[in-house]
C-alpha positions in Angstrom: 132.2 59.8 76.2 133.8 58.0 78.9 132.6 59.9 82.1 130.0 62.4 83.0 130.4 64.1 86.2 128.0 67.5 87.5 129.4 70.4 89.0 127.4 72.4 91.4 127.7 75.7 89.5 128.7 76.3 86.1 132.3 76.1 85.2 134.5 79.1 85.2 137.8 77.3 83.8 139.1 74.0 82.5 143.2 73.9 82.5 145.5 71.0 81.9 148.1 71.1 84.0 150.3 68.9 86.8 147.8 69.6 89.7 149.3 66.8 92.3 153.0 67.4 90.9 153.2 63.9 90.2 154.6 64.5 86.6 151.5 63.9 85.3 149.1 66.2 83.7 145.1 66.5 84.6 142.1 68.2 83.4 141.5 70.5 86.0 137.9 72.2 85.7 137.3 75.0 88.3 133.8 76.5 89.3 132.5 79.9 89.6 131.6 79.1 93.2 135.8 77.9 93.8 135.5 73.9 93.6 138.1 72.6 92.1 138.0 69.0 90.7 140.9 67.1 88.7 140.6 64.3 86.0 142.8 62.1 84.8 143.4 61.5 80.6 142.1 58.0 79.7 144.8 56.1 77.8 144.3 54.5 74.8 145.9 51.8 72.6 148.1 52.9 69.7 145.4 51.0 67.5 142.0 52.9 68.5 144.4 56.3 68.2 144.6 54.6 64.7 141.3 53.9 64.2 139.9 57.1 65.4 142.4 59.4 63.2 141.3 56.9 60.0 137.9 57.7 60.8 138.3 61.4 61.1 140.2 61.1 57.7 137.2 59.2 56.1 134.6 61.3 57.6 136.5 64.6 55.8 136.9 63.2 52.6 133.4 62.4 53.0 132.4 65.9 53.5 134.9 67.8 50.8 133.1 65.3 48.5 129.8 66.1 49.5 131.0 69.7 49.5 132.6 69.4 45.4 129.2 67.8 44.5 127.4 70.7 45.8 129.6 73.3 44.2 129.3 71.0 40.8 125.3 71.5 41.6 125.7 75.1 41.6 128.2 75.8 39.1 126.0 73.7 36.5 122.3 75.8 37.8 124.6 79.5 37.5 125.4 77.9 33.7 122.0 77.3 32.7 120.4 80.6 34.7 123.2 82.6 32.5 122.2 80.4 29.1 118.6 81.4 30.2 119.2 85.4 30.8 121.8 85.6 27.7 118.7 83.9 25.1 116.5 86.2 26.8 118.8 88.9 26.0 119.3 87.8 22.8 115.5 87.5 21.9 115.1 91.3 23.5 117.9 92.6 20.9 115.7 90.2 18.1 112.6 92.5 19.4 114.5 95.9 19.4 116.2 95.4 15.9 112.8 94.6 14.3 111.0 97.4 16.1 113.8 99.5 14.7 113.2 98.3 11.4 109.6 99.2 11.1 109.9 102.5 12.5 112.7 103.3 9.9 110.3 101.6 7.0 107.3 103.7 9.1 109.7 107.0 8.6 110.8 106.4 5.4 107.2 105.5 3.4 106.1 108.9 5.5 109.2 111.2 4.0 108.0 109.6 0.7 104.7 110.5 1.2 105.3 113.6 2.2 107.8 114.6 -0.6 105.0 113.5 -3.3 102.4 115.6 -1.5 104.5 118.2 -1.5 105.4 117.8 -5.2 102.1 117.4 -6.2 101.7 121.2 -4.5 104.1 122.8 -6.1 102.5 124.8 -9.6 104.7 123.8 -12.5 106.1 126.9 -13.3 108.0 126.9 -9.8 109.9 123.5 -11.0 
């Protein structure tokens, strides 16, 4: 910041524009309440200009590499949430196929049991 100046209301509109027609453009702010005050551009060497774009440069290549690190972060947690919720998948299927299992071996010594009960019923001259 190079100057500070207060207005006695708050600021309707800021313009830049040749106010005094000298062929030189201002930064006119106007008021709510009508004043009207105009500022002239500070001029600066070509080498701050310089220094101020290398610096805005820097300070984004600074922040789209803090951003690609972040999105690294992420992308590695979403890999091991998705390796955590496909083995708990996987050890749900493990669970299901060996419940399975039983209840066929459950049904199948019952059908057993039942057709020898049911052989043992029958009188031999029905065979």
């Amino acid at each position: 910041m190079i100057f500070k100046e207060s207005l006695s209301s708050s600021i309707a509109g800021i313009v830049k524009a040749d106010y005094r027609v000298p062929g030189e453009n201002l930064l006119i702010c106007c008021s709510n309440e009508g004043e009207v005050r105009g500022f002239k551009f500070s001029e600066q060497d070509a080498n701050a200009v310089a220094a101020n774009v290398y610096k805005d440069r820097q300070e984004a290549i600074r922040d789209l590499a803090q951003k690609k690190q972040v999105m690294r972060e992420i992308s590695s947690n979403e890999n091991e949430l998705c390796f955590e919720f496909f083995k708990a998948l996987l050890l749900e299927l493990q669970n299901l196929e060996e419940a399975a299992r039983k209840s066929k071996e459950s049904n199948n010594a019952q059908m057993r049991a039942m057709i020898s009960d049911s052989e043992a019923e029958i009188p031999v001259g029905f065979k």
